[in-house]
C-alpha positions in Angstrom: 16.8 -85.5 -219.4 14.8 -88.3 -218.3 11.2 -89.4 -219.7 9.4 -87.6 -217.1 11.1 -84.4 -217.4 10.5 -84.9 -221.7 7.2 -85.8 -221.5 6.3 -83.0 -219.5 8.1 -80.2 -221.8 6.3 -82.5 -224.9 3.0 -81.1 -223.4 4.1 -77.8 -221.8 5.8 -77.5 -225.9 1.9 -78.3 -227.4 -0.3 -76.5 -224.5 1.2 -73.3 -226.5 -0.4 -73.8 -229.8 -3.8 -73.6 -227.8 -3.9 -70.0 -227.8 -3.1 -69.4 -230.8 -5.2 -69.6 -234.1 -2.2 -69.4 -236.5 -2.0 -72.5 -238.3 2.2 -72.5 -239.1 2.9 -71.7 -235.6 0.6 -74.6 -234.2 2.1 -76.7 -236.6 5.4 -75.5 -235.4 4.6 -76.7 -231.7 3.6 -79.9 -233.0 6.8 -80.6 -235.0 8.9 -79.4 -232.2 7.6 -81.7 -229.7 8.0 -84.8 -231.9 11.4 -83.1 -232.6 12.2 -83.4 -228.9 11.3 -86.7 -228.1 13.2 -88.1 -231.6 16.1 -86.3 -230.1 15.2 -87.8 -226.5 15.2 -91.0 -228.0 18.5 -91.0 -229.3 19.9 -89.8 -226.7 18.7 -92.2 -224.0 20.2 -94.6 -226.8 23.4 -93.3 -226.9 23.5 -93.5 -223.1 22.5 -96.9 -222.8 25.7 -98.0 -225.4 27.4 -95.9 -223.6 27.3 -97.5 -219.9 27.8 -100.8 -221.1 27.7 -103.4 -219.1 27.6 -101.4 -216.2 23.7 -100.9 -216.4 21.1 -103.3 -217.7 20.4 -103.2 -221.2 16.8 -102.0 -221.7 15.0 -104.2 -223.9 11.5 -103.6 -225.7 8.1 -104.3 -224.1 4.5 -105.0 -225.0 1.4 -102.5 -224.1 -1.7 -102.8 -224.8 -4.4 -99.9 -225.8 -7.7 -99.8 -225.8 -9.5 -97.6 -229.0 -13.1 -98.2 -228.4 -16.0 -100.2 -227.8 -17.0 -103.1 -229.8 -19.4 -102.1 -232.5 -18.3 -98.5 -232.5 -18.4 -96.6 -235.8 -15.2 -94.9 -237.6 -12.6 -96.7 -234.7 -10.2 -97.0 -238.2 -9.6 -93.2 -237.8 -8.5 -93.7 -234.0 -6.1 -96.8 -234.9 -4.8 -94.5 -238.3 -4.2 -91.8 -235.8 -2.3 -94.1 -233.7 -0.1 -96.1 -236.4 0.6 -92.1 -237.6 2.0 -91.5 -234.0 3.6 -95.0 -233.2 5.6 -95.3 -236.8 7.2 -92.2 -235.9 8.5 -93.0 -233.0 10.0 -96.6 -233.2 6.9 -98.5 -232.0 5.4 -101.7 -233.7 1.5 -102.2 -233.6 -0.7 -105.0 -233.9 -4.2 -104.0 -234.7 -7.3 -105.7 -233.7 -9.6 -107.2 -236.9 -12.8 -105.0 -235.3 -10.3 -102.0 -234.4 -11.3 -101.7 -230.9 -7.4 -102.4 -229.9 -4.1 -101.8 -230.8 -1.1 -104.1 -229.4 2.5 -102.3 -229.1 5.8 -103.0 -229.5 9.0 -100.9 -227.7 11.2 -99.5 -225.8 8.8 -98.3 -222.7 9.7 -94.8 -223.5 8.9 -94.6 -226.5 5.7 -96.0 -225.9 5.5 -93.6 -223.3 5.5 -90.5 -226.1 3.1 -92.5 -228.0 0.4 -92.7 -225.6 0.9 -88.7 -224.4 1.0 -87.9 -227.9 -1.9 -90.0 -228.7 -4.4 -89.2 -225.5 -4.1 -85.7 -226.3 -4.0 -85.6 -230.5 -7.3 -88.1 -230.1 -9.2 -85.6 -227.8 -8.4 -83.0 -230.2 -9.2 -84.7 -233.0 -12.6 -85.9 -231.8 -13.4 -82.2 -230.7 -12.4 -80.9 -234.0 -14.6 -83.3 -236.1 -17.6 -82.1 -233.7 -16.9 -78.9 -234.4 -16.7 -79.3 -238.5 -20.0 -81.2 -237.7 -21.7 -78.6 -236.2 -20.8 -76.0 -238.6 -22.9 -77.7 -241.0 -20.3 -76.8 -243.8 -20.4 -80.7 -244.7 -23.5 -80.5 -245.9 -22.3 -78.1 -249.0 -19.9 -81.2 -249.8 -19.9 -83.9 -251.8 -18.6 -87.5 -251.2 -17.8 -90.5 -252.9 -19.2 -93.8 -251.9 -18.5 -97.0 -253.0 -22.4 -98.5 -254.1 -22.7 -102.5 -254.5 -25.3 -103.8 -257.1 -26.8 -106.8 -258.6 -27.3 -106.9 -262.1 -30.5 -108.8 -263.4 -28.6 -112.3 -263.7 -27.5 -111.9 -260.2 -23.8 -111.2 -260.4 -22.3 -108.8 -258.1 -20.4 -105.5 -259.0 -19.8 -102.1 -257.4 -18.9 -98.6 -259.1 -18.1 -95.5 -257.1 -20.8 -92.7 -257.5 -21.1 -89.3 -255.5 -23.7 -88.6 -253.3 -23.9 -86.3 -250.1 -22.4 -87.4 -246.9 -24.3 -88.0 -243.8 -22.8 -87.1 -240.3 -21.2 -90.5 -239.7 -19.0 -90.1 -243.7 -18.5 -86.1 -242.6 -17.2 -87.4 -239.6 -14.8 -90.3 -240.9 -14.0 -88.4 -243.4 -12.8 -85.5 -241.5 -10.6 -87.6 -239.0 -9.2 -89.5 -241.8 -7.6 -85.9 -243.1 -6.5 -85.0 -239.8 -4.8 -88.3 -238.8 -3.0 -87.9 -242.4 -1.6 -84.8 -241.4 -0.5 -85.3 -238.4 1.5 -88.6 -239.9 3.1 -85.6 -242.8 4.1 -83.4 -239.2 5.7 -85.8 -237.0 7.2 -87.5 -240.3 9.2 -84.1 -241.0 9.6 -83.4 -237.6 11.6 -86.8 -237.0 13.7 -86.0 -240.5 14.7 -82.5 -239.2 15.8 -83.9 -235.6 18.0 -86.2 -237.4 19.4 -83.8 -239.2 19.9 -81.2 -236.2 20.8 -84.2 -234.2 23.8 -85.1 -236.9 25.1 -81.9 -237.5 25.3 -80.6 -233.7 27.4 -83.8 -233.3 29.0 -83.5 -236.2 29.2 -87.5 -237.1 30.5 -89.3 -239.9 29.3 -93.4 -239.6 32.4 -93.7 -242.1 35.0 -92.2 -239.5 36.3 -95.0 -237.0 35.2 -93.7 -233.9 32.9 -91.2 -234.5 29.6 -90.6 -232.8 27.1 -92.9 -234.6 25.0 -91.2 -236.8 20.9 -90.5 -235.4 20.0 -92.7 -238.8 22.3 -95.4 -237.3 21.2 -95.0 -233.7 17.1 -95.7 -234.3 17.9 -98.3 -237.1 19.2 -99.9 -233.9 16.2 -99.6 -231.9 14.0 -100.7 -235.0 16.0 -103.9 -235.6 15.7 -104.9 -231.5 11.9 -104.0 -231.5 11.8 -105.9 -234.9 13.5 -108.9 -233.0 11.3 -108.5 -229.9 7.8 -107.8 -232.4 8.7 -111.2 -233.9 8.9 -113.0 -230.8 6.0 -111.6 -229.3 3.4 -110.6 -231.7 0.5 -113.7 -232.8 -1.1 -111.9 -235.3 -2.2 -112.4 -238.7 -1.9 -110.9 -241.5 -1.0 -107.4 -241.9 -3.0 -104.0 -241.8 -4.8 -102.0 -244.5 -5.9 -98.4 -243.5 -7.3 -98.1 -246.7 -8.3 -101.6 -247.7 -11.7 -101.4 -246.2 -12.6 -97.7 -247.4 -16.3 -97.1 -249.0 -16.3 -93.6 -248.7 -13.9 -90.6 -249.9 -14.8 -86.4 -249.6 -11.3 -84.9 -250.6 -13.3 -81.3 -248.9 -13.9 -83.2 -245.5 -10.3 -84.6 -245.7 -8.9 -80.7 -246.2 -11.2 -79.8 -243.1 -9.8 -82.2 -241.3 -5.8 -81.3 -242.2 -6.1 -77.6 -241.3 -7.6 -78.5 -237.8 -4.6 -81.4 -237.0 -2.6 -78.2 -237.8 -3.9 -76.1 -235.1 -3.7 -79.9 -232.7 -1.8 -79.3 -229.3 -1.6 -81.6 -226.4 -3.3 -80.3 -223.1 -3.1 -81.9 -219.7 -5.0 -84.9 -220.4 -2.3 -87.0 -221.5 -1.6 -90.1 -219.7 1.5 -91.3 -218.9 3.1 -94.6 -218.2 0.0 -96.6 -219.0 -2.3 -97.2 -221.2 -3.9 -94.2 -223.3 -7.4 -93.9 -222.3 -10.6 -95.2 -224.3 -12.7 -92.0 -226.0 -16.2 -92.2 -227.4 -16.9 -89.9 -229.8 
């Protein structure tokens, strides 16, 4: 199958869960298309190994992706949602200090499923959050924010205390949950096409001559992306999704879990570039 062909069933897989409101089968879809394009993966993999020297070798490349607008509030939920997608599918990232872009790091079709996966998640993310917004049920909620003070001889300290959100927490909040779960999906979704991927072939790394195992065969691709991510990448430092975090409203964070359940991938994805900039 070549990426064309797999990124088009990835969608055609996700467009499904839209008409349903059943949140096991929409997670379904969205574990079976990150099970497809693991399985894509090694297989291209195997293919390449397999033609030798006959055919080039593919080697990793760089991409770069625009998040959002400088100044922007809440970008941190778009990069989380990102690294969620990109860690899953063999791609490195260098993030931005302001997180208004992402570098990556990979084989082109693998960044390929990341930026389909990405431009449509990130759509449906961004709609879902309006939509828990507009429902107003954030307002019944309760959130804990992270308060600086000064005490009378000036020195600094900070103590956590719970207050009630405003739209902007609600909303950061909410995305936070949902780019968590979708991490937990495609995370299980990558471990079960392993697994399928292992026993259909029915390979043993111990037995000379055997198929290599899927565990072997992206291990590969993560040590040549490794060697092309430490050639390439300039930044420093490393990332902290949580390192930065003021606020926490476990309810928001549940909200925003059960709608990356129901998330699906419509026809917005682009391909073979970079994934498009969202305001939100």
């Amino acid at each position: 199958m070549n990426n064309d062909k797999m990124l088009t069933r990835i969608g055609n897989l996700l467009r499904q869960a839209e008409g349903t409101d059943n949140q096991s089968e929409a997670d379904a879809f969205t574990e079976a298309a990150q099970r497809l394009a693991t399985t894509h993966s090694v297989s291209l993999e195997l293919a390449r190994a397999a033609a030798g020297a006959r055919d080039k070798a593919a080697v990793p490349i760089t991409r770069h992706c625009v998040i959002g607008e400088r100044g922007k509030k809440g970008l941190r939920t778009y990069v989380s949602l990102m690294l969620a997608i990109a860690t899953n599918n063999n791609v490195r990232c260098d993030i931005a200090h302001n997180s208004t872009f992402v570098i990556r790091y990979g084989f082109e079709s693998d960044i390929d499923v990341v930026d389909a996966l990405y431009a449509g998640l990130i759509v449906q993310m961004v709609k879902a959050s309006e939509a828990y917004l507009q429902s107003g049920d954030w307002k019944n909620t309760k959130i804990q924010r992270l308060v600086h003070y000064r005490d009378e001889c000036g020195h600094r300290y900070q103590r956590w205390e719970t207050r009630t959100p405003n739209r902007l927490q609600a909303r950061i909040e909410f995305q936070a949950g949902y780019s968590a779960h979708i991490d937990e999906r495609l995370s299980a979704a990558r471990e079960q096409a392993t697994r399928d991927i292992n026993a259909t072939n029915g390979v043993d790394d111990s037995r000379p001559g055997s198929a290599p195992s899927a565990e072997l065969v992206l291990k590969g691709k993560d040590v040549a992306v490794a060697d092309h991510y430490k050639k390439s990448s300039v930044a420093r430092g490393s990332y902290r999704a949580n390192s930065r975090a003021t606020t926490y409203s476990q309810a928001a964070r549940d909200a925003g879990a059960a709608a990356a359940a129901k998330a699906q991938i419509g026809e917005q994805a682009t391909l073979g570039g970079s994934a498009r900039k969202l305001t939100a």
